[in-house]
LUMVEX-571350 format. One record per residue: x, z, y of N, C-alpha, C in turn; residue number from 1; residue in three letters. Coordinates in pm, 1 decimal, padded with zeros to 6 digits. Each point is the difference from the previous one (the first is absolute). Layout:
# LUMVEX-571350
        n.X        n.Z        n.Y       ca.X       ca.Z       ca.Y        c.X        c.Z        c.Y   seq   type
          X          Z          Y          X          Z          Y          X          Z          Y   NUM    ALA
...
END
This chain:
# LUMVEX-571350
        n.X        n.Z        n.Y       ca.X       ca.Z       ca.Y        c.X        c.Z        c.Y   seq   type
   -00377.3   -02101.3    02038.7   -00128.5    00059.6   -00027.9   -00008.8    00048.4   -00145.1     1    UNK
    00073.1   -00084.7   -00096.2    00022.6    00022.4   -00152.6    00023.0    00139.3    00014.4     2    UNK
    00125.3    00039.7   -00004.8    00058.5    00100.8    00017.1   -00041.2    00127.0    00060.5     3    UNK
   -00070.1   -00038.5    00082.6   -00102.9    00136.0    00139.3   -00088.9   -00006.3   -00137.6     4    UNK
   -00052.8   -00022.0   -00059.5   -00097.4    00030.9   -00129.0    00025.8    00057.2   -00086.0     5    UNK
    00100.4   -00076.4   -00044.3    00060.9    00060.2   -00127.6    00030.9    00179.9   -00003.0     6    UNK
    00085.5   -00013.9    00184.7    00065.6    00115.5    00049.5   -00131.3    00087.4   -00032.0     7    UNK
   -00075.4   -00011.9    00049.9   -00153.3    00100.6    00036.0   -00028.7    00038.9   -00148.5     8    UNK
   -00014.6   -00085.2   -00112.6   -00069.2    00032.4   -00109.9    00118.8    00063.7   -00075.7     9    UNK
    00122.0   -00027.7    00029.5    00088.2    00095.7   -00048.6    00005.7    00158.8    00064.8    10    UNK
   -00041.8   -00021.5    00116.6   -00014.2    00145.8    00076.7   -00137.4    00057.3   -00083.1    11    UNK
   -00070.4   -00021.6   -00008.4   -00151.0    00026.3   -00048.6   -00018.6    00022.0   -00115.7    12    UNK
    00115.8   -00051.4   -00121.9    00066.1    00068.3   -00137.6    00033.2    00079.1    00013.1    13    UNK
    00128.3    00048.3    00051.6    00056.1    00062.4    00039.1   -00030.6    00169.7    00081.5    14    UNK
   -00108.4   -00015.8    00063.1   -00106.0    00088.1    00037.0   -00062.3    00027.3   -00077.7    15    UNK
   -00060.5   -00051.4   -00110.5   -00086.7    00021.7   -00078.6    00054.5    00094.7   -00145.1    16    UNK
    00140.0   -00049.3   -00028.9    00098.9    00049.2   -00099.8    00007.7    00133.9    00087.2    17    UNK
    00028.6    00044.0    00098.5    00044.0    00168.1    00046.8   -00123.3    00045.9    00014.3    18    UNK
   -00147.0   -00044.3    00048.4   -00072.0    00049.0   -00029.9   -00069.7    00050.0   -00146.1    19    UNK
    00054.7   -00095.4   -00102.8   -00075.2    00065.7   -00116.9    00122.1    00060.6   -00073.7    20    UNK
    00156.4    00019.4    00052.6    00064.4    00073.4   -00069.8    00001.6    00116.7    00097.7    21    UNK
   -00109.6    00065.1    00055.7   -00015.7    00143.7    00053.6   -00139.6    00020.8   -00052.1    22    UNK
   -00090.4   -00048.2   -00045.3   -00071.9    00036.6   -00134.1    00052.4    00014.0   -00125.4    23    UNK
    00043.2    00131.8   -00062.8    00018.5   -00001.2   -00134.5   -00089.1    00104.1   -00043.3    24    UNK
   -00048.7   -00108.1   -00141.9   -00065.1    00037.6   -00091.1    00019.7    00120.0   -00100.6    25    UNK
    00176.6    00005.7   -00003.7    00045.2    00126.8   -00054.6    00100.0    00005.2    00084.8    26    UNK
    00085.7    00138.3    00060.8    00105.8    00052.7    00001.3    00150.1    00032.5   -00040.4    27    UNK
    00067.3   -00040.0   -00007.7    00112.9    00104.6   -00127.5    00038.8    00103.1    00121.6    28    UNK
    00002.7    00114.0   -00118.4    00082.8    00070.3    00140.1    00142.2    00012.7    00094.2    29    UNK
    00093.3   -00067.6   -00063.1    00093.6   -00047.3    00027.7    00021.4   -00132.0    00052.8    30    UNK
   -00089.2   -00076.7    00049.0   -00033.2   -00146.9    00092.9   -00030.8   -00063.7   -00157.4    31    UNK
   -00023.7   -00108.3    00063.5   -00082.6   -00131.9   -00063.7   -00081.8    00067.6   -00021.6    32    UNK
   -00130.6   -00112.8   -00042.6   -00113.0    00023.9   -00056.6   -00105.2   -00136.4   -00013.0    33    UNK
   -00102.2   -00011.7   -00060.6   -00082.1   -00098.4   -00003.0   -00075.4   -00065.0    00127.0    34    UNK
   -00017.0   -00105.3    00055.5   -00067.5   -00008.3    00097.9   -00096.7   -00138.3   -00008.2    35    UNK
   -00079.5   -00007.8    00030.9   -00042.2   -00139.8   -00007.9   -00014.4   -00136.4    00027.3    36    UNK
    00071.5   -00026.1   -00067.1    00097.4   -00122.2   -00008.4    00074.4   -00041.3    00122.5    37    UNK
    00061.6    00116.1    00062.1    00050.1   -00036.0    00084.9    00122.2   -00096.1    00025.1    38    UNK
    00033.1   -00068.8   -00132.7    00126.0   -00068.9   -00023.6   -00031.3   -00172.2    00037.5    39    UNK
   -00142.3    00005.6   -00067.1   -00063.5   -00151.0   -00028.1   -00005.3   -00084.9    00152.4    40    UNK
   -00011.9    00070.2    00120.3    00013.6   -00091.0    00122.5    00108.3   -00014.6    00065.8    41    UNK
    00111.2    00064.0   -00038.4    00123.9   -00014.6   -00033.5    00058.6   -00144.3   -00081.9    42    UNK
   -00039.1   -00006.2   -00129.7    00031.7   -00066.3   -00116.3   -00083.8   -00147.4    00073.5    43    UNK
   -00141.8    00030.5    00035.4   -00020.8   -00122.1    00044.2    00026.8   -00076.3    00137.0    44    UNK
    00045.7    00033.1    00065.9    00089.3   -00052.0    00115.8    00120.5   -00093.0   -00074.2    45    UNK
    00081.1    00036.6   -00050.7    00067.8   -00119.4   -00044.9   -00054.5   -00045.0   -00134.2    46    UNK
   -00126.5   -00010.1   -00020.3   -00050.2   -00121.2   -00095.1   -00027.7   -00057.0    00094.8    47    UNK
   -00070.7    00068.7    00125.3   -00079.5   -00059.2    00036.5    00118.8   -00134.3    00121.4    48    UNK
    00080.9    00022.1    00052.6    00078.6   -00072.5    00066.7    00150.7    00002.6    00006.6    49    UNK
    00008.1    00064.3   -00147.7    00142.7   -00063.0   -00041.0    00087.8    00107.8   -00019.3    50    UNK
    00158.5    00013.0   -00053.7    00062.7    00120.7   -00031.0    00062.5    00059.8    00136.0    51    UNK
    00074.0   -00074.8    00120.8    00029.1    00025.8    00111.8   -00113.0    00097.2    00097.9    52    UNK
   -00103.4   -00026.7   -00025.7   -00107.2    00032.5    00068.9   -00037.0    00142.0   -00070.9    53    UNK
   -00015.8    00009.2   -00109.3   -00016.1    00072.5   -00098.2    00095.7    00156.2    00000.7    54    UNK
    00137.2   -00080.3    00005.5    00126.3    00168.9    00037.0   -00000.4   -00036.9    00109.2    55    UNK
   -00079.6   -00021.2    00108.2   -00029.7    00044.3    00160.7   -00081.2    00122.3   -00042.4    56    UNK
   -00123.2   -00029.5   -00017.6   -00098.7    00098.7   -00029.3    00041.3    00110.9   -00124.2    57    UNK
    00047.8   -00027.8   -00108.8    00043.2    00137.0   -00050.3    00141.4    00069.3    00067.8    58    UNK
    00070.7   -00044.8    00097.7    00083.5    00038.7    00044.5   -00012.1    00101.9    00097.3    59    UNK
   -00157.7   -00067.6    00091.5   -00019.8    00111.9    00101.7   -00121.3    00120.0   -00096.6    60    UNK
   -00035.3   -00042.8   -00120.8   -00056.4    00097.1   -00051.1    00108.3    00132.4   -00057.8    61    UNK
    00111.4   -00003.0   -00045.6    00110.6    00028.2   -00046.5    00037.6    00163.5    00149.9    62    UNK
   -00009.5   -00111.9    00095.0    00035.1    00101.4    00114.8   -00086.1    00080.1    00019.1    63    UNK
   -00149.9   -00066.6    00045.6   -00114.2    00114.8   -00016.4    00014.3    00119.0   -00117.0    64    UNK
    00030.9   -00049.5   -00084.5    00016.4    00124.0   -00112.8    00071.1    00124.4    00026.0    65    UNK
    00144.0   -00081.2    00054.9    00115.0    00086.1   -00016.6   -00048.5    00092.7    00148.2    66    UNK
   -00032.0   -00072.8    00107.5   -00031.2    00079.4    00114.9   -00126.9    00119.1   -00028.2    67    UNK
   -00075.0   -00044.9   -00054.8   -00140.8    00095.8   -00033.7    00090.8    00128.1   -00069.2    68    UNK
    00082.8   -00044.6   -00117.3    00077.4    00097.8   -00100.3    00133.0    00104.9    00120.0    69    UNK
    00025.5   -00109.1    00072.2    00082.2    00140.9    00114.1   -00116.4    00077.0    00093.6    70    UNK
   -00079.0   -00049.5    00059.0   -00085.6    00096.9    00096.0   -00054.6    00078.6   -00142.2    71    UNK
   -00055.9   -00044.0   -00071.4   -00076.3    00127.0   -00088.7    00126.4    00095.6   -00067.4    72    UNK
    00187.2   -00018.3    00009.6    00070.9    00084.6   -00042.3   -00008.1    00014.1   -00125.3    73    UNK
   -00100.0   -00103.6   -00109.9    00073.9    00057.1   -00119.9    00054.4   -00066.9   -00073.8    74    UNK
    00140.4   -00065.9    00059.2    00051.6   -00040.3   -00097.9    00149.3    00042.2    00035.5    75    UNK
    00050.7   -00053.7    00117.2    00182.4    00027.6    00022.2    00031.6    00147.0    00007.8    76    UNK
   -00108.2    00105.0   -00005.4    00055.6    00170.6    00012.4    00042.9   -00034.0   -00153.5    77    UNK
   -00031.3   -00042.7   -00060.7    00014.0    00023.7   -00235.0    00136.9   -00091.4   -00003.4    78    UNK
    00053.9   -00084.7    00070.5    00099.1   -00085.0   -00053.7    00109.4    00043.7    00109.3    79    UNK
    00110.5    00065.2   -00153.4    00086.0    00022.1    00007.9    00138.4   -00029.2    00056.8    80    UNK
    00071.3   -00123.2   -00004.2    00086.1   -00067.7    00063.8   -00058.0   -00181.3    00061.5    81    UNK
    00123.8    00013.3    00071.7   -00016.2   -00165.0    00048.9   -00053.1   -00098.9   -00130.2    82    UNK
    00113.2    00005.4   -00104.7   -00041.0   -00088.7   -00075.8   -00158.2   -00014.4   -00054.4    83    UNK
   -00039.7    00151.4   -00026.6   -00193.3   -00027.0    00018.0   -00035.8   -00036.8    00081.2    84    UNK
    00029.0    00052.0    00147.1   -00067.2   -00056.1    00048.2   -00047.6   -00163.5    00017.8    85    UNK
    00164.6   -00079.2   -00006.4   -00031.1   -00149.9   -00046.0   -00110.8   -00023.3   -00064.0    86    UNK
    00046.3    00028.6   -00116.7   -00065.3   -00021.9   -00177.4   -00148.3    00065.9    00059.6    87    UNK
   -00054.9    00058.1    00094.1   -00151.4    00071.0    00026.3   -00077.1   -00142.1    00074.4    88    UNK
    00130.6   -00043.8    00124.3   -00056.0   -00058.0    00077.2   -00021.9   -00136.0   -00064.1    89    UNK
    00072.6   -00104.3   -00085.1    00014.4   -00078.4   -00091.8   -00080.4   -00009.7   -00110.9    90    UNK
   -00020.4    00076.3   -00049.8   -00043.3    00038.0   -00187.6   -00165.1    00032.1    00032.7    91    UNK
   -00020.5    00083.2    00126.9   -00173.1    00049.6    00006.3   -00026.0   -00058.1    00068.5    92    UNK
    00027.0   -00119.7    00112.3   -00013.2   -00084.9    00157.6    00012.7   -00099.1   -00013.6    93    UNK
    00092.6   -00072.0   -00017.4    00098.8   -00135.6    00076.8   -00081.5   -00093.9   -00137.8    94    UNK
    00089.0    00037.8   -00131.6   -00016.3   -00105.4   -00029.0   -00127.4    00039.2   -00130.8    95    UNK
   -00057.1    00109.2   -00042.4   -00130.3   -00033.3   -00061.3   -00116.0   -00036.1    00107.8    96    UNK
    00005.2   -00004.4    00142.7   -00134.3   -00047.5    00065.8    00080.8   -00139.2   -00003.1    97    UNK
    00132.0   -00024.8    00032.5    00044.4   -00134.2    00037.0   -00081.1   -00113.4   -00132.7    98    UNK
    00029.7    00066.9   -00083.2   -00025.4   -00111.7   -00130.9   -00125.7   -00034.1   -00002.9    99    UNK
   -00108.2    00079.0    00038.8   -00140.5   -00025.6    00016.1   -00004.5   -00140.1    00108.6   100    UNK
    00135.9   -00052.5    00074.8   -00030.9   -00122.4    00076.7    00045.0   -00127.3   -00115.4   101    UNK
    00051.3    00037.3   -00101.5    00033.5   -00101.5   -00070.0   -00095.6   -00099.9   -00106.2   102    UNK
   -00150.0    00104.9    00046.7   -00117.3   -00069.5   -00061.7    00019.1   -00159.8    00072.2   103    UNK
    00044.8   -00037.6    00097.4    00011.4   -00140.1    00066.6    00023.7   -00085.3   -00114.0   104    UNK
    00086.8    00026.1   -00068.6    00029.4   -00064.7   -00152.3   -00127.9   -00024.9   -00048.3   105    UNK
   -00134.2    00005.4    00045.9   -00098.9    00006.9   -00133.5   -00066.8   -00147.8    00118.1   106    UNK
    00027.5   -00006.5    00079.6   -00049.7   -00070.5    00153.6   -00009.3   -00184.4   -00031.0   107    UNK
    00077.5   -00034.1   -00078.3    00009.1   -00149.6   -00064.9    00001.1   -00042.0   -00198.4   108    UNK
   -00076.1    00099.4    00013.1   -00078.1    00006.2   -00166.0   -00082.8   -00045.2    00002.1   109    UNK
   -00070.9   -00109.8   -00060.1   -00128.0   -00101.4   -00011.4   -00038.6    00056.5   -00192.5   110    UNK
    00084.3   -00032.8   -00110.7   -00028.2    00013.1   -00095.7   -00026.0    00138.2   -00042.5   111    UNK
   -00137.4    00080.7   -00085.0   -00003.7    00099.1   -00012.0   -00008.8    00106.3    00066.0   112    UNK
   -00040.1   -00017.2    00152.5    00016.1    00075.5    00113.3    00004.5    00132.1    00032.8   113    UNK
   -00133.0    00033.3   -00089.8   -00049.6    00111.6    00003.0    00104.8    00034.3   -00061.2   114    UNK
    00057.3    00003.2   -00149.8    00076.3    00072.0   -00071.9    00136.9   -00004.0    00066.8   115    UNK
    00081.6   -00058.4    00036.2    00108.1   -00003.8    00125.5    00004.8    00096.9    00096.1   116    UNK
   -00133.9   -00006.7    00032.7   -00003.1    00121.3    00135.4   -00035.0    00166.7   -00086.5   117    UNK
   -00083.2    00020.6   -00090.4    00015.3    00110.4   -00082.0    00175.8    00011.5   -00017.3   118    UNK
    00035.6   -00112.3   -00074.9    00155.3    00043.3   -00038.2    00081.1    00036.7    00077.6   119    UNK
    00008.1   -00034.7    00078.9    00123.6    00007.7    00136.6   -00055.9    00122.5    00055.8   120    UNK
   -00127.4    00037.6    00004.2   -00026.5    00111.1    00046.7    00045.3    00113.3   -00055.4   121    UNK
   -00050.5   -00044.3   -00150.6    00061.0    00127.5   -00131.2    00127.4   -00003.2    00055.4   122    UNK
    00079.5   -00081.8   -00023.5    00146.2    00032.3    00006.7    00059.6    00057.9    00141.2   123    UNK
   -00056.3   -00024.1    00120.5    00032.2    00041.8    00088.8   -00007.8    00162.2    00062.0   124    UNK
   -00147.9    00060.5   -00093.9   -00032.2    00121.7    00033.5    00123.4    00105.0   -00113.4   125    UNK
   -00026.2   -00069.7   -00129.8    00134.1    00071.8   -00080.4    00142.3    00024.4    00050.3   126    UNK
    00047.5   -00110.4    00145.3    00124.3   -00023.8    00022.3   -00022.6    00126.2    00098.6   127    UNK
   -00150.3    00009.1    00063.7    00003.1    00111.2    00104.4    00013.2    00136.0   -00059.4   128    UNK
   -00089.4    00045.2   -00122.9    00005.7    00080.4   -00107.8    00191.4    00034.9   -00003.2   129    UNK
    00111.7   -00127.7   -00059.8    00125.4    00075.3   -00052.1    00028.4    00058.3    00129.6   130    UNK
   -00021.4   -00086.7    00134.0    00072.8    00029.2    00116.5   -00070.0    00172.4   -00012.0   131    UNK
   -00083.9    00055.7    00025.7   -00029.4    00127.7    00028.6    00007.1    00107.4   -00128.6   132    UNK
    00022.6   -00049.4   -00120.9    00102.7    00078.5   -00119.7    00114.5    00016.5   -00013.3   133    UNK
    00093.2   -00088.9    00093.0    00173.6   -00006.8    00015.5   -00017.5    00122.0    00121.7   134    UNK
   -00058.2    00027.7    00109.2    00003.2    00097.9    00105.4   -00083.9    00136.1   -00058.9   135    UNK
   -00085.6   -00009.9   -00129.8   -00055.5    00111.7   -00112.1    00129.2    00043.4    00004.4   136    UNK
    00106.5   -00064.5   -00083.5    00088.9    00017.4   -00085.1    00138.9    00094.7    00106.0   137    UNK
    00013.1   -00043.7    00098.0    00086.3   -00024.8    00100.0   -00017.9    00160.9    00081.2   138    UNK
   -00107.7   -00018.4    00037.5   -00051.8    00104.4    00113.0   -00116.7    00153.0   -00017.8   139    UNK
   -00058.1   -00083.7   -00100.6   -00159.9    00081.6   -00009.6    00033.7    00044.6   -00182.1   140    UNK
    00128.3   -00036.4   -00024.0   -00033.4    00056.1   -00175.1    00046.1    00144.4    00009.1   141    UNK
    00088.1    00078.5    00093.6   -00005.0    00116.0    00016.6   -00052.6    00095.3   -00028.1   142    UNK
   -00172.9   -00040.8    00028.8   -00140.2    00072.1    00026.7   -00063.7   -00054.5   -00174.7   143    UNK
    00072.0    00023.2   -00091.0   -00048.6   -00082.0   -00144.5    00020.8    00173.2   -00083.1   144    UNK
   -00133.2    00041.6   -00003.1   -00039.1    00093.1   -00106.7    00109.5    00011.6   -00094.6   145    UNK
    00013.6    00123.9   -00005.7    00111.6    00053.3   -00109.1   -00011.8   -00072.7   -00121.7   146    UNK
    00102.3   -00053.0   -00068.8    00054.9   -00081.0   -00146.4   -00115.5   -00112.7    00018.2   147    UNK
    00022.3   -00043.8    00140.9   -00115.0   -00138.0    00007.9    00196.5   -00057.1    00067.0   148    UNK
    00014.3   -00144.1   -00008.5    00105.4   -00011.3    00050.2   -00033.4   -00107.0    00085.5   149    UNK
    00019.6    00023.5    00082.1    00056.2   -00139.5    00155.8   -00099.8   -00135.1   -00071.2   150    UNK
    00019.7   -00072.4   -00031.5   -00014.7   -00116.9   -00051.4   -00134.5   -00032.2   -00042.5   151    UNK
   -00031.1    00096.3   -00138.0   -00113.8    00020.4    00020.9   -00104.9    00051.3    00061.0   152    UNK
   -00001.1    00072.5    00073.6   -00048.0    00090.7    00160.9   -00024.5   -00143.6    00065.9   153    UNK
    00107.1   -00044.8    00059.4   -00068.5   -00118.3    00054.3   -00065.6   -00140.6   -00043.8   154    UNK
    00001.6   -00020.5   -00133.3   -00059.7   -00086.1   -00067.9   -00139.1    00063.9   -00033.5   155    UNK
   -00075.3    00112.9   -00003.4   -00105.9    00108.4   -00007.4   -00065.0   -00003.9    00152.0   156    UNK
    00099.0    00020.7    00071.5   -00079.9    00039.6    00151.6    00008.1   -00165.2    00067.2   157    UNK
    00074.0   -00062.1    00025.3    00018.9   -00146.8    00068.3   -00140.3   -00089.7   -00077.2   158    UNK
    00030.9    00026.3   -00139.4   -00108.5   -00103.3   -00063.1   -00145.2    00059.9    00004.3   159    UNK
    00021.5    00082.0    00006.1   -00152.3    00079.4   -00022.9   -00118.3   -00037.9    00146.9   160    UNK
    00077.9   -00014.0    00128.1   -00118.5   -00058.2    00068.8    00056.8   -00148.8    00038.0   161    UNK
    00109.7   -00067.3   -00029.1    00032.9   -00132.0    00012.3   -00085.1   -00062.2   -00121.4   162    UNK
   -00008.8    00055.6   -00118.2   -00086.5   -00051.4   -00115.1   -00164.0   -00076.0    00039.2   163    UNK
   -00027.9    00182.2    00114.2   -00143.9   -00051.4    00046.3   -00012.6   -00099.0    00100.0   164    UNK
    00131.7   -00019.4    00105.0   -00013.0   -00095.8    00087.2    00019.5   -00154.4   -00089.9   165    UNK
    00064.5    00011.8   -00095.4    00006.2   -00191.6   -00027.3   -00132.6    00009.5   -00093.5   166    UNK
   -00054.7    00057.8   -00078.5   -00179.1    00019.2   -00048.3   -00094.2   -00061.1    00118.9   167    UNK
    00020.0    00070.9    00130.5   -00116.7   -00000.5    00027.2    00009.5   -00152.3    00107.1   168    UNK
    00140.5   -00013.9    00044.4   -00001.1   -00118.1    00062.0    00031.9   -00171.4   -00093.7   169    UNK
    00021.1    00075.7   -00063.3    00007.1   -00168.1   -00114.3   -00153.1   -00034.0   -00050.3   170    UNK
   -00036.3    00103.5   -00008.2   -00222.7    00041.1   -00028.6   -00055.4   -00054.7    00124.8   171    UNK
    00075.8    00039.5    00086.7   -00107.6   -00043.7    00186.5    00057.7   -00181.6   -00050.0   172    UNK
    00128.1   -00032.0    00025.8    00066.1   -00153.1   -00016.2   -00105.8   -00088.7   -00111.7   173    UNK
    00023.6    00051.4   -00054.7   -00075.3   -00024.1   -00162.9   -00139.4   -00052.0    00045.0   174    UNK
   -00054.5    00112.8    00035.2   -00147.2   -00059.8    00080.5   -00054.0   -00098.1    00074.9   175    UNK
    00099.4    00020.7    00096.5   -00025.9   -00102.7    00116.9    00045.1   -00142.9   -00030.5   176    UNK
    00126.7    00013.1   -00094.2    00036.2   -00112.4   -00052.7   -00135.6   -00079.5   -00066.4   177    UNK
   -00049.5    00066.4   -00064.7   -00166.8   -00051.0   -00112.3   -00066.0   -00018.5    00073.6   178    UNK
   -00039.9    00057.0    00143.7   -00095.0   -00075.4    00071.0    00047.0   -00085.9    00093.7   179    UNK
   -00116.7   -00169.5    00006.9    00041.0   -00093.9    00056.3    00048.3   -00018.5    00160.0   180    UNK
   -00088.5    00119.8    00038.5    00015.5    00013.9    00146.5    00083.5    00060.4    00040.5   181    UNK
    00005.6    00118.0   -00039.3    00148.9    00050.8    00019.9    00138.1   -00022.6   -00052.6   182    UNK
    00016.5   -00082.9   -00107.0    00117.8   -00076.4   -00050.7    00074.3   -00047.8    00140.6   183    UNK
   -00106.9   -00063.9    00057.6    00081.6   -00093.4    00123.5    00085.3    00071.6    00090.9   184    UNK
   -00023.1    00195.5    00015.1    00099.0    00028.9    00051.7    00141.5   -00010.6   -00048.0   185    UNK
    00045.2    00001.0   -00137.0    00110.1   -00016.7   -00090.9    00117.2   -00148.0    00041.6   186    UNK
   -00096.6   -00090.5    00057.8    00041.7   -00164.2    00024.2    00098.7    00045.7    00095.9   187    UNK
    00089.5   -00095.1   -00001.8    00119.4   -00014.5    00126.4   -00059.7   -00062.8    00109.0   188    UNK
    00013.7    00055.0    00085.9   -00048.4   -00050.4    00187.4    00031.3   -00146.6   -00003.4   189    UNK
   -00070.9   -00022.6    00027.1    00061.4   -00199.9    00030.8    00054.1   -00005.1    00107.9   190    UNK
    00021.8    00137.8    00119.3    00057.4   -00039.9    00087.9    00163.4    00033.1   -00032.3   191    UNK
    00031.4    00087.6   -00101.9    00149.6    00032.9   -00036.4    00085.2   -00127.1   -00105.6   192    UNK
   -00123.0   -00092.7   -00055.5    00110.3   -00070.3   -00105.9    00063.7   -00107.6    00128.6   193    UNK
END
């Protein structure tokens, strides 16, 4: 019965993460863009019941991505050989949504809580940030304005709406963390320890 729960409220994150990452707040025109906070019910699935549980749910978020990104066609017509394509499916998919399950790490923190779960968050959205500047660099620096070079092109375009996504969801975290009632979503399930 543990588990039939857990399962459900991980489905119900999980739903909730693809629903608010098809609201964006800004665009880029070349994919990504800001959305609202569509990362945070993601991130909290494995606070909320652990790191296993956690890259379940960013794992099948990972696929939703990549599947939404083939029916809408814009990404594998631009990448050039196999080896992009890896480095596309890897670098923009697999493992920057994967790492968003590694918030589970924040899941048996008692001391400082709040600041633990900010941190691991910070660090986790930056790890998602290099993952989609190595496939800037790789795939999309091509399209980098004359005597603009690769590197920086994608450190300009990658950071520029990844900047606004860890702002506005460490601001939503931040919040809810400060209030008493909603803190308690942050707690680890007592049915996962």
């Amino acid at each position: 019965m543990k588990k039939t729960r857990i399962l459900c409220e991980c489905a119900l994150l999980l739903a909730l993460g693809i629903v608010l990452s098809l609201i964006e707040v800004y665009k880029m025109p070349m994919g990504g863009g800001i959305t609202i906070v569509s990362m945070l019910p993601i991130l909290l699935a494995g606070t909320r019941h652990g790191t296993r549980w956690g890259l379940c749910v960013s794992a099948l978020m990972a696929a939703f991505q990549l599947i939404q990104a083939v029916i809408q066609g814009n990404v594998f017509p631009y990448v050039q050989s196999g080896f992009a394509i890896v480095v596309c499916v890897l670098f923009d998919y697999v493992v920057p949504f994967g790492a968003l399950g590694l918030s589970g790490l924040t899941s048996t923190a008692q001391k400082n809580r709040k600041w633990v779960i900010l941190g691991t968050y910070a660090v986790l959205i930056v790890l998602r940030f290099v993952c989609h500047y190595i496939t800037g660099v790789v795939i999309w620096g091509q399209w980098a304005p004359e005597g603009m070079g690769k590197y920086l092109y994608s450190l300009l375009y990658n950071g520029g709406y990844m900047l606004g996504e860890f702002i506005l969801t460490l601001a939503v975290t931040g919040l809810l963390l400060s209030i008493p009632s909603s803190a308690r979503l942050f707690r680890r399930d007592a049915a996962t320890r």
